[in-house]
N, C-alpha and C positions, 0 to 999 in steps of 0.2 A: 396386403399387396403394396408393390411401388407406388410412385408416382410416374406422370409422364416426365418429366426429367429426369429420372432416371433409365431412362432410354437410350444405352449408348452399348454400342455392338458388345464391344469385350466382357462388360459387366453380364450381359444378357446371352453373350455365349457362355460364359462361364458356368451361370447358372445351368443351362441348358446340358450341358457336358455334365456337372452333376447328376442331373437328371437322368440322363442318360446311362449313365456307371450305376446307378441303385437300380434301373430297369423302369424307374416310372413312367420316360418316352423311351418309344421302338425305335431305333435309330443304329443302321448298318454304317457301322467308321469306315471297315474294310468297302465299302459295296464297288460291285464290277460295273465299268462303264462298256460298255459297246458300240463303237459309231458306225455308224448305215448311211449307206447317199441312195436316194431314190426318186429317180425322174429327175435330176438337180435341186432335189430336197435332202436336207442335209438331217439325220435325227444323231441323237444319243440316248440311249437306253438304257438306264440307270439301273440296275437287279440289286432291288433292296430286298431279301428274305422277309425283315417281319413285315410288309405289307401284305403278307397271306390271311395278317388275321385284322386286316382293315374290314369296317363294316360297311354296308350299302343301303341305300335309304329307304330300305324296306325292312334292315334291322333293328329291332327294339332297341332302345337305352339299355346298356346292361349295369350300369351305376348309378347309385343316389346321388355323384356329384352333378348331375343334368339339371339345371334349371327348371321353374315350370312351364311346360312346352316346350320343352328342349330336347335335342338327340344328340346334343353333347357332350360329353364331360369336361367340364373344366376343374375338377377337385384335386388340388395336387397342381395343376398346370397355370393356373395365374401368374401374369407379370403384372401388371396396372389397370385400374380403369382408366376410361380413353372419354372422359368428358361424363356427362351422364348418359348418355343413350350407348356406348361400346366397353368392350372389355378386350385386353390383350393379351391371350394366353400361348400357351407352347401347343403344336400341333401333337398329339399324343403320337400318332405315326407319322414320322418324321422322315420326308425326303433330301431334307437339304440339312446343314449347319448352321446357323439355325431355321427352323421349319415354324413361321408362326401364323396365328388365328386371329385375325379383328372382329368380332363375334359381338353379334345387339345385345344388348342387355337384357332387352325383352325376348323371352326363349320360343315366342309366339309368333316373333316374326321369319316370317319364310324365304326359304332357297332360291323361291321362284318369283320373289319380288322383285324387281329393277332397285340397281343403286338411285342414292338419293343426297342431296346436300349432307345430312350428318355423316353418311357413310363414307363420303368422300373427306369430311370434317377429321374424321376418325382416324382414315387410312393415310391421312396426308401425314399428322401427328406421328406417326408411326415410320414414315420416310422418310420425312426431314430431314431428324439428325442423321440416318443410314446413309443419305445423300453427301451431306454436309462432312461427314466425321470417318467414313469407311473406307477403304481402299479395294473395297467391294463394289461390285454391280450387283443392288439389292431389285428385285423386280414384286407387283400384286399383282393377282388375277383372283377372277370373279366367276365362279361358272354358276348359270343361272337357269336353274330348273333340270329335272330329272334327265332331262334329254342333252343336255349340258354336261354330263357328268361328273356332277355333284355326289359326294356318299354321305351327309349329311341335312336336312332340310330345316334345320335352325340359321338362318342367316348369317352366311360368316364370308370374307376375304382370307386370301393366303397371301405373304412375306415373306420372301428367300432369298439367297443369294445367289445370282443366275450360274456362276462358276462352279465345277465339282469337285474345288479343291477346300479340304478342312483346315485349313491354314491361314490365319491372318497376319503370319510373318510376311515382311516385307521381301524377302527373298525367296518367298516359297510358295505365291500368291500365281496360282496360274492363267493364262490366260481365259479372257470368259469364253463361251459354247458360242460359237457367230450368229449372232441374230441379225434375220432376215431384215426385220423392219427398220433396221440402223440405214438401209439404203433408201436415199430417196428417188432414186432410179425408178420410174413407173415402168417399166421392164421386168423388173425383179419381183415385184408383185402380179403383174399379167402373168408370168411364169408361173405363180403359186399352183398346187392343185387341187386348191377352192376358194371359194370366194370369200372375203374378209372387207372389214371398212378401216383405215387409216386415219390417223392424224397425227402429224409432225407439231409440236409446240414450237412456237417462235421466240427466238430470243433467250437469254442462260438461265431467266428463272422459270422456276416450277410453276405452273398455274394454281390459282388460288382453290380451293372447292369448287363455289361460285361457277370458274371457267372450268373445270375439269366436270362439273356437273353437267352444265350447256353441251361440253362436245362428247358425252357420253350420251345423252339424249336425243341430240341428232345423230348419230353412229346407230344407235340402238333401233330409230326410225327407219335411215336406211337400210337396215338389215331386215326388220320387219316387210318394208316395200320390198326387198329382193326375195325372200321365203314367199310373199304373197303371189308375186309376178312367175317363180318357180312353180307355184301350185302345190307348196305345200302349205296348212295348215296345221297348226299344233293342237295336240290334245291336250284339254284345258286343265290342271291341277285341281282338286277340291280345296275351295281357301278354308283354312284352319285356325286363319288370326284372330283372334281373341278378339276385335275389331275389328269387324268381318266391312264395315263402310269404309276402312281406311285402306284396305288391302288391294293388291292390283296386280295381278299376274303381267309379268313380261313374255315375251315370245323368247322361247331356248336361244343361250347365246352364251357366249364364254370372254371374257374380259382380260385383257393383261395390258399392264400399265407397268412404264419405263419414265423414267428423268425425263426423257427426251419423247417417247410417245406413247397412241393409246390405240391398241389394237381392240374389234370387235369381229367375231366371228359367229356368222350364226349358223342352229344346230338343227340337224332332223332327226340324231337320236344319238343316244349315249354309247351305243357298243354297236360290232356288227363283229356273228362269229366268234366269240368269248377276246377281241382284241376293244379294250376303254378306252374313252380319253378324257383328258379333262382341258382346261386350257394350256397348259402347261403343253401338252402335245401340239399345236399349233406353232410351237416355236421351235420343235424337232424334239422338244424334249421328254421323254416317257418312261414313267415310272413306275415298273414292276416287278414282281417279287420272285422271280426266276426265268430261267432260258426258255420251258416252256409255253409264257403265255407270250414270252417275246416271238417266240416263233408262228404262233397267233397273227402278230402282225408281219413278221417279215415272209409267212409263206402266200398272205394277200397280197403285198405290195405294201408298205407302209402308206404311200403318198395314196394309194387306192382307200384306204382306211379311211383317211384323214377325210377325203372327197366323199365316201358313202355316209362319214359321218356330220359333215357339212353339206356343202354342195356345189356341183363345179360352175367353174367362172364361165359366163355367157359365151366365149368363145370357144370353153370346151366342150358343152351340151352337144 
């Protein structure tokens, strides 16, 4: 494997673009974008074909390269270790250019644990330079626990580039998909249609772990108080960690972090009516593998989806 310096876009798309041409990652060049406005929620609906044979976290490992205690493969797909406690590999089904994994070392630890100072150690390492050196808008998210929808339950982050254009020509670099949370307008989040926690970072650097740990943990509290106050209740995961003292279920919640801020949104259940989401969908963005499951959601209501799979803001109830 690499090193972490050698972490720098073009080298690690290259690779990835290899990858891709032998068939080792699923990865639609052509794929169809779709945009939908719903209630003044804005999505885009990605139709990747090979995500038909994406697995869910009720599927066995179907390779030896899975770690132990692992449901995922990384054989074939490694970029670098990420300190001792992470690894960074290529996501095998891949929605974006490049589509990556920051994934524990230990294959034992779980889905449904809450981020934690090395995770954010790990994920920052991984940013940095995408921040520093890209002319992309690279984004993470976190979804956390079954209900979250996670298709995996070996602990991992996702890395993309928010845009859906495959091009890191300067002239051919499209504009990014509008995210919502770029506005600090409390308007434009009262409008959402469900409830989510905020934080805007201050000032042009990035927070260190440290602070991105602090305000992911207060996010995470207040979303736990608004699920409790809602009257919902999560059903408790079986802990599986090999360390069964150190292990600690979070309450369902979905994570996406930006340069500039850190969204938290919490969950009452992973699908409704065969329409998924993950965090990625909180930001309008959804990624599936034809017109039919798209239609899944747009003959609910998209915005309707997003709300039965979260829950609506106190002023909607």
């Amino acid at each position: 494997m690499n090193t972490t310096a050698d972490l720098h876009e073009v080298k690690i798309t290259t690779i990835f673009d290899r990858r891709v041409d032998k068939g080792v990652i699923v990865y639609n060049k052509d794929f169809r974008a779709v945009f939908y406005s719903d209630k003044g929620f804005d999505f885009e609906f990605r139709l990747l074909s090979g995500l038909d044979k994406k697995p869910n976290p009720s599927s066995p490992p179907v390779s030896s390269g899975c770690r132990p205690g692992s449901d995922i493969d990384v054989s074939g797909f490694e970029i670098s270790a990420l300190g001792p406690t992470h690894l960074l590999a290529f996501n095998k089904f891949s929605s974006a250019r490049p589509h990556l994994l920051v994934l524990t070392q230990d294959g034992f630890t779980r889905q449904y644990e809450p981020l934690n100072i090395d995770d954010f150690t790990a994920l920052r390492s991984v940013l940095m330079p995408f921040f520093e050196n890209s002319k992309r808008r690279y984004l993470a998210i976190f979804n956390c626990g079954v209900d979250s929808g996670c298709s995996r339950l070996h602990k991992h982050m996702q890395v993309f580039p928010a845009g859906g254009d495959t091009s890191m020509d300067d002239k051919k670099v499209d504009k990014d998909f509008p995210l919502w949370p770029d506005s600090e307008d409390p308007a434009v989040e009262n409008n959402l249609p469900f409830q989510c926690f905020v934080h805007h970072f201050s000032g042009d650097e990035f927070p260190s772990a440290e602070k991105l740990t602090e305000i992911y943990q207060r996010l995470v509290g207040e979303a736990e108080c608004a699920l409790t106050a809602f009257g919902h209740h999560p059903q408790r995961q079986e802990v599986e960690n090999s360390n069964e003292s150190s292990s600690k279920e979070g309450v369902p919640h979905n994570v996406i972090l930006d340069r500039r801020w850190m969204v938290v949104v919490p969950r009452r259940s992973a699908g409704t009516n065969g329409a998924d989401a993950n965090a990625a969908a909180y930001l309008g963005m959804v990624w599936l593998s034809d017109e039919d499951k798209m239609r899944l959601w747009t003959d609910q209501g998209p915005a309707s989806v997003l709300r039965q799979l979260g829950f609506p803001r106190s002023s909607q109830v």
